[in-house]
KOLZA-29752 format. One line per field, with one value per residue: residue number from 1; x, y, z of N, C-alpha, C in turn. Coordinates in steps of 0.1 Angstrom, whole numbers. Layout:
BEGIN
nr NUM,...
n_c1 X,...
n_c2 Y,...
n_c3 Z,...
ca_c1 X,...
ca_c2 Y,...
ca_c3 Z,...
c_c1 X,...
c_c2 Y,...
c_c3 Z,...
This chain:
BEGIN
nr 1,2,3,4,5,6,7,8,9,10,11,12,13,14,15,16,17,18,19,20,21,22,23,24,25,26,27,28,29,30,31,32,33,34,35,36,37,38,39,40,41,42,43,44,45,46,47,48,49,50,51,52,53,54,55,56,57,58,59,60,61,62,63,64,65,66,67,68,69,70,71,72,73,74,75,76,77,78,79,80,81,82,83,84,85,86,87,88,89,90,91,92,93,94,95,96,97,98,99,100,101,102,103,104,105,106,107,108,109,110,111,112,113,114,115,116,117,118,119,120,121,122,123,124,125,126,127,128,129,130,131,132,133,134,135,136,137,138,139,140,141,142,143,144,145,146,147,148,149,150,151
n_c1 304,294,311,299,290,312,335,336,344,343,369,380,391,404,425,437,445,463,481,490,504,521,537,543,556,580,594,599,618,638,645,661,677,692,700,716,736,745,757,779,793,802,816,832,846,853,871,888,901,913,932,954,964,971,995,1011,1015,1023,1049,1060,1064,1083,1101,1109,1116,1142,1156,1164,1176,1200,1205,1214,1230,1255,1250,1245,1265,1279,1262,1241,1213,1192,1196,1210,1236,1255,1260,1277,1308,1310,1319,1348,1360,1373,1360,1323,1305,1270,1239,1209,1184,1179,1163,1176,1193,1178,1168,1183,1192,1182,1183,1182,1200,1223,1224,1229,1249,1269,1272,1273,1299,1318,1323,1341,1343,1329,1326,1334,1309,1297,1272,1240,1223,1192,1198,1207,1187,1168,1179,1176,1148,1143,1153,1143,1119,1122,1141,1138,1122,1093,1070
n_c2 1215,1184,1151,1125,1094,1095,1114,1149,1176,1186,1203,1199,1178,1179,1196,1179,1156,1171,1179,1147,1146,1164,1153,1133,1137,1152,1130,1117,1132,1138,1106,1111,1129,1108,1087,1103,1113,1089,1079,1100,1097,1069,1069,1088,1071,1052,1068,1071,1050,1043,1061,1052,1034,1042,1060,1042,1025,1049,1054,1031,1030,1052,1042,1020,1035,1050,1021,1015,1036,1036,1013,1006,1028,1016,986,980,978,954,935,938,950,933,922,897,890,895,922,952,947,921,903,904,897,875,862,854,872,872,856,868,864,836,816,797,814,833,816,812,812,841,858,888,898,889,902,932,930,922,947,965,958,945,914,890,898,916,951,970,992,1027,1036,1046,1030,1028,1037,1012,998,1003,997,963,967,972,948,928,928,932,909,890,856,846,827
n_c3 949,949,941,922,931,953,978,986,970,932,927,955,946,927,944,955,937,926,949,947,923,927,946,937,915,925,941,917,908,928,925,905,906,925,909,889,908,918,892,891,911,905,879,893,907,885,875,893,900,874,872,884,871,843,852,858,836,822,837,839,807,799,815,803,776,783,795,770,757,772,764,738,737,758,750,729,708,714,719,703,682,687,707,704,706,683,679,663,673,676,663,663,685,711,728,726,728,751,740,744,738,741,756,774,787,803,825,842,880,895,877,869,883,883,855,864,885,861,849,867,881,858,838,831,790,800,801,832,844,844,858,875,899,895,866,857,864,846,825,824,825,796,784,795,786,751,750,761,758,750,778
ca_c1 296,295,313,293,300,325,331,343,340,356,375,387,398,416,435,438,451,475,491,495,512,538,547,552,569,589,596,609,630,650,653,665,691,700,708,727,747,751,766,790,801,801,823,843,856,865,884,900,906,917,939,969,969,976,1006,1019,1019,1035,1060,1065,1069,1098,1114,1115,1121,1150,1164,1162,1185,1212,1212,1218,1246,1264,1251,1245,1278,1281,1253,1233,1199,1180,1203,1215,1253,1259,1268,1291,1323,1308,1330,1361,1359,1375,1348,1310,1286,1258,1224,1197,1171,1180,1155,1182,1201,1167,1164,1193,1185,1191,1191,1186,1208,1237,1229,1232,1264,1282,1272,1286,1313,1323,1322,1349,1347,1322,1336,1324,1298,1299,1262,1235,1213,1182,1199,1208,1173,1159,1185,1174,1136,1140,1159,1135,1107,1125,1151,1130,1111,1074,1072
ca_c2 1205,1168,1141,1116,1083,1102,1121,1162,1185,1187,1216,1194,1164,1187,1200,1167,1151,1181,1173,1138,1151,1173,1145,1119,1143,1156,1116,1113,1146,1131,1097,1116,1133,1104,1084,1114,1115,1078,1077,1108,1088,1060,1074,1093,1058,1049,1075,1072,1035,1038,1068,1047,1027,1050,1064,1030,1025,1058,1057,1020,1033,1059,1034,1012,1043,1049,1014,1013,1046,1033,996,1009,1035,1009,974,974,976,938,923,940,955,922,919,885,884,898,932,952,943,909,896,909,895,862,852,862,883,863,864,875,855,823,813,793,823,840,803,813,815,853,864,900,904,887,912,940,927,926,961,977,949,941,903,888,909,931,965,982,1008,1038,1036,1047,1021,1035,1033,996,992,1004,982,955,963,970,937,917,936,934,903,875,848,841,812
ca_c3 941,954,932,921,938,959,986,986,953,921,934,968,944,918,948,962,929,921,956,946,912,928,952,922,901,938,939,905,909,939,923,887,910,932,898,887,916,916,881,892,920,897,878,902,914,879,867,906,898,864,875,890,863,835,861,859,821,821,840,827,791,805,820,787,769,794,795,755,750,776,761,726,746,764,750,714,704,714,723,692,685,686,716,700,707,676,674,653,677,679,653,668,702,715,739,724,741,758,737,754,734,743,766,791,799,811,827,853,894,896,861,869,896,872,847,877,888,851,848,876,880,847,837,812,783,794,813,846,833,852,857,884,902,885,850,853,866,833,812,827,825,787,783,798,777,744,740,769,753,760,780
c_c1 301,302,301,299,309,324,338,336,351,368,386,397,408,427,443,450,462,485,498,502,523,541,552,561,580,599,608,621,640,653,660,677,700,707,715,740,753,760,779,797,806,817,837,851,860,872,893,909,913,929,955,978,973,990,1013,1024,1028,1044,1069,1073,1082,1108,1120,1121,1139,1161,1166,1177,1200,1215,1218,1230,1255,1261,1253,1257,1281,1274,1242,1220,1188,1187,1204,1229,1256,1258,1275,1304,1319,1317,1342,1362,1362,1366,1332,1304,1273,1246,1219,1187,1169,1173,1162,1192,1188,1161,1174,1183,1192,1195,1196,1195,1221,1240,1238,1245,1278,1285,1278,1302,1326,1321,1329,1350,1338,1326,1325,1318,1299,1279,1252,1227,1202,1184,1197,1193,1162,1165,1179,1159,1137,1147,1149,1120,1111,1133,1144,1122,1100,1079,1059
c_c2 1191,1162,1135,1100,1086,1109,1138,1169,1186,1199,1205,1183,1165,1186,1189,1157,1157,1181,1163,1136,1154,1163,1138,1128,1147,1143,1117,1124,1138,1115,1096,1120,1124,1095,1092,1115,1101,1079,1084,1099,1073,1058,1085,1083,1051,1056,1075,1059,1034,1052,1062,1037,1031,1057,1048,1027,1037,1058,1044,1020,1043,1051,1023,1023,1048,1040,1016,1022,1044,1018,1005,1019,1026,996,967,970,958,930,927,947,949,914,895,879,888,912,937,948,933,898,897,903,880,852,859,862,876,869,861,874,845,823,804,806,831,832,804,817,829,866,883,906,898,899,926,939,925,934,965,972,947,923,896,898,926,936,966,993,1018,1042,1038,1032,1018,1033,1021,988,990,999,972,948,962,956,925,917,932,918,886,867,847,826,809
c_c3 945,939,936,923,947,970,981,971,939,923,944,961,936,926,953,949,919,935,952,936,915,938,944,917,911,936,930,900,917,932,913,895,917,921,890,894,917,903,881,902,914,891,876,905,900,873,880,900,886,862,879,882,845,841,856,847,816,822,842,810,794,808,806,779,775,788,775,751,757,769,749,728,749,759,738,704,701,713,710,694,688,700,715,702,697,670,667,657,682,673,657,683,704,720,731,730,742,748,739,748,737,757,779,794,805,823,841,869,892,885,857,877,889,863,856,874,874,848,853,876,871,851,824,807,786,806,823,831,849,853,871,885,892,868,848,856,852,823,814,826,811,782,781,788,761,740,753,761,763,765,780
């Protein structure tokens, strides 16, 4: 049966306009999946990206947790918990223990490689420490974390 105005049959234009259905909807399949896959890739790349940096705050917080339980071992004694120079054997001591708030002793060329070197060294009153590399690494970071002024 002829369309009217038209060419072919209601039959030909059905089939004709049910091809052009399952292409659109074909269409909108592939670009439903390619925005699917984009978002997975999406993020894929930030939980990659935000993967190195959760590692880092980790094994940041160990290392503070770390330096924290060796200062309070070997430092608190003298230098205190507010690492101020005033300790419980702060009182007792001829020369007093450097504090490590005052913003010019953080003000030194070298400041962490001073502390370093009193540690293993000793310096005045304070003794050699019988300490690994690694440990004095993490005194040093909780120090700086803990008793540094903002500048």
């Amino acid at each position: 049966m002829p369309v009217p105005g038209g060419k072919g049959t209601f039959l030909r234009n059905d089939f004709v306009m049910a091809e052009e259905t399952e292409a659109q909807a074909s269409k909108k399949e592939t670009d439903v999946n390619r925005a699917i896959k984009n978002i997975f890739y999406g993020m894929s790349a930030l939980i990659a990206a935000a993967a190195p940096t959760y590692l880092v705050i980790d094994a940041s917080a160990e290392i503070y947790k770390a330096g924290q339980t060796l200062y309070e071992d070997n430092c608190l004694i003298c230098h205190g918990d507010k690492g101020n120079g005033k300790g419980p054997a702060a009182a007792a001591m001829d020369t007093q223990p450097r504090d490590f708030t005052n913003s010019e002793f953080w003000q030194q060329n070298n400041v962490n490689e001073k502390i370093s070197d009193a540690i293993k060294n000793g310096h005045g009153p304070v003794p050699e420490f019988d300490l690994t590399g690694k440990h004095i690494h993490e005194i040093i970071e909780y120090m700086n974390r803990m008793f540094k002024p903002d500048e």
